[in-house]
C-alpha positions in Angstrom: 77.4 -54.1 -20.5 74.7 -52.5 -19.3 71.2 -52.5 -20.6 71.2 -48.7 -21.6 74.4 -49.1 -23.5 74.7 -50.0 -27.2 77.5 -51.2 -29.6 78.0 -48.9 -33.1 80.4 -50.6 -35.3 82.4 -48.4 -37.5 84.7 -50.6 -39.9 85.9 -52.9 -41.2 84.5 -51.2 -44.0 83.0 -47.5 -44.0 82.9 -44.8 -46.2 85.1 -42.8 -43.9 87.7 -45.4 -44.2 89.6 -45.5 -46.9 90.9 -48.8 -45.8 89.6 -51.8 -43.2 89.9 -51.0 -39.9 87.6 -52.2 -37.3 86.6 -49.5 -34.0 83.6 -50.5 -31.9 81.5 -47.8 -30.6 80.1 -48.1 -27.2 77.5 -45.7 -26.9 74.8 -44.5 -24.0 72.1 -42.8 -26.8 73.9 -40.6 -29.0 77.2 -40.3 -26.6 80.4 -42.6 -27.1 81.3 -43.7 -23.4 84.0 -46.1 -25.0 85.8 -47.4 -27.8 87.8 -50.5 -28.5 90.1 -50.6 -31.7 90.9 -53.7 -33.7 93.8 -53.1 -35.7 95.3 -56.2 -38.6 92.9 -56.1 -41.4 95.5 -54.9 -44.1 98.6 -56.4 -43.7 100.8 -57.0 -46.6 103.8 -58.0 -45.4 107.0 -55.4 -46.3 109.0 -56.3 -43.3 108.7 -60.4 -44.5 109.9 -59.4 -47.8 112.5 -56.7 -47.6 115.1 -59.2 -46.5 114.7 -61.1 -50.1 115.8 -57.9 -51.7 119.1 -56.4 -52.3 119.3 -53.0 -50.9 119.1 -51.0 -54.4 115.7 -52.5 -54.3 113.7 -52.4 -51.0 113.7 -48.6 -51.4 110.7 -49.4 -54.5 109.1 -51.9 -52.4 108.5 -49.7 -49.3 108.0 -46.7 -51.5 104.6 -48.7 -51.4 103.7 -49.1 -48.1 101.4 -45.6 -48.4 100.8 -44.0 -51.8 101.0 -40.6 -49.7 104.3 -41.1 -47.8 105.6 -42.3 -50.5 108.9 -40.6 -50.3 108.9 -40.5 -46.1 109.9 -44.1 -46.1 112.4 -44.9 -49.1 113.8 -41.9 -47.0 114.1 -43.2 -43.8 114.9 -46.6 -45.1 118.3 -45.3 -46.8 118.6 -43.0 -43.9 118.7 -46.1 -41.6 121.5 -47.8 -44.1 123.5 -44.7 -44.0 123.5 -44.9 -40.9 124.5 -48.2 -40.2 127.3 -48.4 -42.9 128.4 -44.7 -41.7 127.4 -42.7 -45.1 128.4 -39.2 -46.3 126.0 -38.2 -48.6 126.5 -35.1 -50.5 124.8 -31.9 -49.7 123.2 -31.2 -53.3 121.6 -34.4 -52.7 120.7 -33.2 -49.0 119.0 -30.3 -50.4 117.2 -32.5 -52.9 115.8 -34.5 -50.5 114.1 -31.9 -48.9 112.6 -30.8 -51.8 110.6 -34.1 -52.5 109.8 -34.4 -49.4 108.1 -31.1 -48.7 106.1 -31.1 -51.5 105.1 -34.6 -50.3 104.1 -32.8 -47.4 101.8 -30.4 -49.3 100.3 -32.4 -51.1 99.4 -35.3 -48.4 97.9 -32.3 -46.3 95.4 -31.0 -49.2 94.8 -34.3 -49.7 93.3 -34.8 -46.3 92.1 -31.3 -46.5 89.7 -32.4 -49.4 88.7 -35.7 -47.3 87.6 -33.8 -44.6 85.6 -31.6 -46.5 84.1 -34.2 -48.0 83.3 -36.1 -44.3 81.6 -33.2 -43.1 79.6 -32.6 -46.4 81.8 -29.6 -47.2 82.5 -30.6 -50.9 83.5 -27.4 -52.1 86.3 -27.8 -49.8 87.4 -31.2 -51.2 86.7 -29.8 -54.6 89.0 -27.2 -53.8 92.0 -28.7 -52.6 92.2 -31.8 -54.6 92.2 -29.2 -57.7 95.0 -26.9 -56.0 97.0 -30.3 -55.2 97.2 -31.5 -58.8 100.1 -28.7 -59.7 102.0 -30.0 -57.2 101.8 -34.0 -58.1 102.5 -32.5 -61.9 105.2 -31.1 -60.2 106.7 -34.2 -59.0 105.9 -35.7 -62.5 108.6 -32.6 -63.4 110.8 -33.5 -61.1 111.2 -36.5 -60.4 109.1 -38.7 -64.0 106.1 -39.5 -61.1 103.1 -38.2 -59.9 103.3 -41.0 -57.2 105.9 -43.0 -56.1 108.4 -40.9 -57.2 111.7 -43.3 -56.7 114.1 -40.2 -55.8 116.3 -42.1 -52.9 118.4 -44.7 -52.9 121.5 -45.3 -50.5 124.0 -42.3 -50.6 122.2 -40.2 -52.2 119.0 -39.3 -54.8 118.6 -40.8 -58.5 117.7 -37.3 -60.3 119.0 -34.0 -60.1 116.8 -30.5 -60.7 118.4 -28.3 -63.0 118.5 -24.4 -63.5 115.9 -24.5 -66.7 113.0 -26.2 -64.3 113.6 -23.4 -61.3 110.8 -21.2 -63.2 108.2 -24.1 -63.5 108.6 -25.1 -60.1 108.4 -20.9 -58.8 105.4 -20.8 -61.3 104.0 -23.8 -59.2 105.0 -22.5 -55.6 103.1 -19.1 -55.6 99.7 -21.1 -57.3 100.1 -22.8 -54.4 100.8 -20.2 -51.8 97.9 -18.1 -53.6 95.6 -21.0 -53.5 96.1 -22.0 -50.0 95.9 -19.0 -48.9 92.6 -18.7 -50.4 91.2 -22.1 -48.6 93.1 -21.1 -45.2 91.0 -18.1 -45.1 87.7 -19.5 -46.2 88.5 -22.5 -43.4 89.1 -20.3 -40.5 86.1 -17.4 -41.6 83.8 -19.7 -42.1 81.3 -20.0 -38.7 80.0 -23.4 -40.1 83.2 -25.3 -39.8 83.5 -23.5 -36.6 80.5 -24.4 -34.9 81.3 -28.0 -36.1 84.8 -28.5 -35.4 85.9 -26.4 -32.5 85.7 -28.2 -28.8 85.3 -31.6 -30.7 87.7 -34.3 -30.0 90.2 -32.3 -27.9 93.1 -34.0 -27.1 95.0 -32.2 -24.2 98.7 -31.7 -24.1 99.4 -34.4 -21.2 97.2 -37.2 -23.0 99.2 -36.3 -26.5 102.4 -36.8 -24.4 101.7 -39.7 -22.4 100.0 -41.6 -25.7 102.9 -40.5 -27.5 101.2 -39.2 -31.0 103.6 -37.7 -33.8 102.8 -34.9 -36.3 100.2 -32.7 -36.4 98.4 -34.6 -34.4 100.7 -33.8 -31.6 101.4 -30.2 -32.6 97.8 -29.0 -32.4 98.0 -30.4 -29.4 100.7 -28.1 -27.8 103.1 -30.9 -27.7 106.3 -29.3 -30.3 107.3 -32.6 -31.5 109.2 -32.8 -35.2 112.1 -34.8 -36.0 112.9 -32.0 -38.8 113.9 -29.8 -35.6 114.4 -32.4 -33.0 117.2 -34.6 -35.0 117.9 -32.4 -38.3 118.5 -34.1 -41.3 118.8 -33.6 -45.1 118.7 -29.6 -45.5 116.3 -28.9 -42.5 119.2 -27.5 -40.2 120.7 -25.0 -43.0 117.7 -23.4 -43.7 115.0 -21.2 -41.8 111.4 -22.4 -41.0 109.0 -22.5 -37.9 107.8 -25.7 -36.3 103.3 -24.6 -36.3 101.7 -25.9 -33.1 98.6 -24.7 -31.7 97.2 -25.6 -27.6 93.8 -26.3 -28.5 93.9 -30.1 -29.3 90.2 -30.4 -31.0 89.9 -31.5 -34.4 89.6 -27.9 -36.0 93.3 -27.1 -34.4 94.8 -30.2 -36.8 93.1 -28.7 -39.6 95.2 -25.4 -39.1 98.3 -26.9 -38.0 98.1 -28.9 -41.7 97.3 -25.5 -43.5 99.6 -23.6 -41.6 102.2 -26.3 -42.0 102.1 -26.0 -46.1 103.0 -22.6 -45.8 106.1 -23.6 -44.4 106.7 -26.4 -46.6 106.6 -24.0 -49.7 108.8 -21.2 -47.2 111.6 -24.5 -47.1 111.2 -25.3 -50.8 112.2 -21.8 -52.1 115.1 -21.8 -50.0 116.4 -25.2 -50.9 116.0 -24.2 -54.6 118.1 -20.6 -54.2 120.8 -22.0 -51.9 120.9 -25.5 -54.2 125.0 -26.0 -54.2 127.0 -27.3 -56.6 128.1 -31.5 -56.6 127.3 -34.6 -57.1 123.4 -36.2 -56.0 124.9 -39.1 -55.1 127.9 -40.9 -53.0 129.4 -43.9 -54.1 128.6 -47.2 -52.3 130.7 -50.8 -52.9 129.1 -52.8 -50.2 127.1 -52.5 -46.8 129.4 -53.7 -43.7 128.0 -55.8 -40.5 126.1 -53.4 -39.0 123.1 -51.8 -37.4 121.0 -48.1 -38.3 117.9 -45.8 -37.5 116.3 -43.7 -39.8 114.4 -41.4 -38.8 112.3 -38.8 -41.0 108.7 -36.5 -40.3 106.2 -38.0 -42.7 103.1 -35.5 -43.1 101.4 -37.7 -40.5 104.4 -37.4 -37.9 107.9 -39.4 -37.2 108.5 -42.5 -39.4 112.0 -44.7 -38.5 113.2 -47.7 -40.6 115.4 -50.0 -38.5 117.7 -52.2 -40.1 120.6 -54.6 -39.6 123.1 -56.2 -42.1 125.1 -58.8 -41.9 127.8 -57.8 -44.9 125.6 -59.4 -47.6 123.8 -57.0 -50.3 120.7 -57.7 -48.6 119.3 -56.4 -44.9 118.7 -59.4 -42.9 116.4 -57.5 -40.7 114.4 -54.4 -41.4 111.2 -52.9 -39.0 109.1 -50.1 -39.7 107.1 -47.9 -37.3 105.0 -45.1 -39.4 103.0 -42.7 -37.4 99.5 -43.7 -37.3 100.7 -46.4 -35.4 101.2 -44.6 -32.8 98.2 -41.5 -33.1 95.9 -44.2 -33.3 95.6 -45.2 -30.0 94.6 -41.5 -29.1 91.3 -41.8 -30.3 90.6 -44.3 -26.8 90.4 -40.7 -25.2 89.5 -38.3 -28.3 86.5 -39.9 -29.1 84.8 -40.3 -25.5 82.2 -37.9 -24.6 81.3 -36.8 -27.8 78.6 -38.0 -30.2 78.6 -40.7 -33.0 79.2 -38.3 -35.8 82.0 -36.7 -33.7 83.2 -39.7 -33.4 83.4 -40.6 -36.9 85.2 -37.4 -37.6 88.1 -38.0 -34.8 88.9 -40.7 -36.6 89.6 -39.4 -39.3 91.5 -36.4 -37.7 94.6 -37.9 -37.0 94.4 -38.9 -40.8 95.5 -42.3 -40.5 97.1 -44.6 -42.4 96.3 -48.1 -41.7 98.2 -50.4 -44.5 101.4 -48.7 -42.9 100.2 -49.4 -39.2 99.3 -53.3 -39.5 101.4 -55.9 -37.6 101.5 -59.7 -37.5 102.0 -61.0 -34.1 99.9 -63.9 -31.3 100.8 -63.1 -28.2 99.4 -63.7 -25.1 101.1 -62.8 -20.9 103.8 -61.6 -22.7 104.7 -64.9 -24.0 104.6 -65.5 -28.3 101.9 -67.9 -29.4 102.6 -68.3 -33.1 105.7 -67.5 -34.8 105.6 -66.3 -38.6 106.0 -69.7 -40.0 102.9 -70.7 -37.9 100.6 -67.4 -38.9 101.7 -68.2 -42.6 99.8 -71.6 -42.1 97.4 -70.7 -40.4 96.6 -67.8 -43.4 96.9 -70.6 -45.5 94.7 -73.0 -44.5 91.9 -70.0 -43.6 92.2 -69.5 -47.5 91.8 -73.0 -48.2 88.4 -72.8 -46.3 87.1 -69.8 -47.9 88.1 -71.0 -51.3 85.8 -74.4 -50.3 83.1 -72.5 -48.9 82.6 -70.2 -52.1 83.2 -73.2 -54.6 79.8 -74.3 -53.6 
C-alpha cells in the first residue's frame, strides 16, 4: 500500500449496521480507491438444522432467517417442496399468498425508508415511515395473529384464510397507506437536500448490475428489469395487473424511488387479490413427500430469494440451501463505493439494504479444493469457545 493511502474500517460493528459485517475502506484523503468485504460474522446455521426437521416444521425455523423477509422464505421453501413432490395448490390460497407477501413488501421498504432517513440525519423521515408502517404490521396481526413472523405457508397451501368481515379493515388500512406514502414520496423527491446528497452518489451502471448479478431494487434502479414476480409468475402475480418500477440512473437516490414507487404497486396488487379472492379451499392435502428434487423461487423486498431442496421419501429434507438476495447485491458495493467519499461510502452500503444474517456461509476453501468440512468447522468453533471461555474466566 502506498504511503498516501489509509485503511477506514467500517464493521464489524457500526451504527450503520444493524448487524456484524466487516468492509475495509481504502482511502487516498477523503476518497475510497478500494474496498475489500469480509463476509461470516453472523452465521447461525439454518441450512445444518433444516434436515432435523420434518417438513411441517422448517417453514417456522426459516421464517427466521430475517425478521423482514419473514414470509419471502417460508415461501420459497414450500414453493421448492411443491415443486419437487409436483403440488397443486389451490388458487384461494395463491391469492393469499400474495397478499402476505406484498404487504411484507411495504412494510420492509418503509422500513428501510426510516433507516435511511435516519443515516443521513433526516429523522423526520424515519419518524415518518416507521409511524405509517405500524398499520400495516397491525395489519398482519389481523390477518395472519402476527406482527412478525407471521407463519401463513406451509406445503400446499396457507394456514389462515381472510374472510369477507376483515375486507373493510384491511381497505381502511390500504388508502392510510397510499395517502401516507404518497405524502413521504413527495416530500422525498421535492426536497433539494436529499437531492443534493443522494443524486450522482454510488451509481451503479446497467452493465456492472448485470455482470455482478444484483436482484431487486437494487437492480431495478439500475435499468436492469429483473423480478421473478414477472420473470417466473407465481402465486397470483400472473392473474392480476401491476408494473415492474425500474429507473436508469443507478445512484443511491434512484433505489430510494424504485422502493417508494414499488409500494404503490404492492398496495395496486393487494386490492386486486382482495376483489378477485375466489372461492375454495387455502390448502391442498399432502400424505407424504416422494424421492425428489425442487426450486423455489420468490422476490423478497430485497430481490430473488430460492430454497433448494431434496428428499429422499422420509418426512424430513435431507438437503436444503438457501440463496437470499444480499448475497448477491453485496458484492456491488466493490464498484458502488469507489470514487466517492467516506460518508458516501457509508451510505452505499446501506443502499442495497442488506441483510447479512441471511447472506452468511460456512465454508474453507482454498484453489478450488475444500479445507475443512462441517464436522471440522464445528470443532474448530468449539474449541475457539473453549479459549474464549478460559481467557475471560481469569
Amino acid at each position: 500500500m502506498s504511503n498516501n493511502r489509509r485503511i477506514v474500517p467500517i464493521g464489524p460493528f457500526h451504527p450503520l449496521q444493524e448487524e456484524p459485517e466487516f468492509f475495509k475502506l481504502i482511502v487516498e484523503g477523503e476518497k475510497v480507491v478500494d474496498i475489500e468485504i469480509n463476509i461470516g460474522y453472523n452465521h447461525r446455521g439454518h441450512e445444518f438444522i433444516s434436515p432435523s426437521l420434518t417438513y411441517d416444521q422448517v417453514p417456522f425455523l426459516v421464517e427466521r432467517i430475517c425478521g423482514i423477509c419473514s414470509n419471502s422464505h417460508p415461501l420459497a421453501f414450500v414453493l421448492a417442496v411443491e415443486d419437487a413432490a409436483h403440488i397443486e395448490v389451490p388458487e384461494r390460497a395463491q391469492y393469499l399468498r400474495s397478499v402476505v407477501h406484498e404487504l411484507e413488501r411495504v412494510h420492509s421498504h418503509l422500513l428501510w425508508l426510516g433507516l435511511a432517513g435516519h443515516f443521513i440525519g433526516y429523522n423526520t423521515v424515519w419518524m415518518w415511515a416507521w409511524r405509517y408502517r405500524e398499520p400495516i404490521l397491525d395489519l398482519f396481526e389481523i390477518i395472519t395473529g402476527n406482527r412478525n413472523h407471521y407463519a401463513m405457508n406451509k406445503i400446499g397451501g396457507v394456514r389462515r384464510d381472510i374472510n369477507p368481515g376483515q375486507f373493510p379493515e384491511i381497505e381502511k388500512v390500504l388508502n392510510l397507506a397510499e395517502q401516507k406514502i404518497s405524502m413521504l414520496t413527495h416530500a422525498v423527491l421535492d426536497d433539494p437536500v436529499l437531492h443534493a446528497r443522494l443524486e450522482n452518489v454510488g451509481i451503479l451502471p446497467k452493465e456492472k448490475a448485470i455482470s455482478y448479478g444484483v436482484l431487486g431494487p437494487t437492480a431495478r434502479a439500475s435499468g436492469y428489469a429483473i423480478d421473478v414476480r414477472k420473470d417466473d409468475p407465481h402465486c397470483a402475480y400472473d392473474k392480476i395487473d401491476w408494473n415492474m418500477i425500474v429507473l436508469e440512473e443507478g445512484d443511491i437516490f434512484a433505489k430510494a424511488k424504485v422502493r417508494l414507487l414499488e409500494c404503490f404497486e404492492s398496495i395496486k396488487i393487494i386490492r386486486q387479490c382482495i376483489k378477485q379472492l375466489p372461492e375454495g379451499p387455502i390448502q391442498a392435502r399432502v400424505d407424504d413427500i416422494p424421492p425428489g428434487e425442487g426450486c423455489g423461487r420468490t422476490e423478497a423486498p430485497r430481490g430473488e430469494v430460492f430454497h433448494y431442496v431434496r428428499s429422499d421419501g422420509t418426512n424430513k429434507p435431507i438437503r436444503h440451501k438457501v440463496r437470499a438476495p444480499s448475497f448477491m447485491n453485496l458484492p456491488s458495493n466493490e464498484y458502488a463505493v469507489k470514487g466517492y467519499s467516506i460518508a458516501d461510502a457509508a451510505l452505499c452500503l446501506a443502499a442495497i439494504d442488506p441483510c447479512y444474517c441471511c447472506t452468511e456461509r460456512m465454508a474453507a476453501f482454498e484453489d478450488g479444493k475444500e479445507i475443512y468440512n462441517g464436522k471440522q468447522l464445528l470443532e474448530l468453533s468449539w474449541q475457539k469457545t473453549e479459549i474464549l471461555k478460559s481467557k475471560y474466566r481469569k
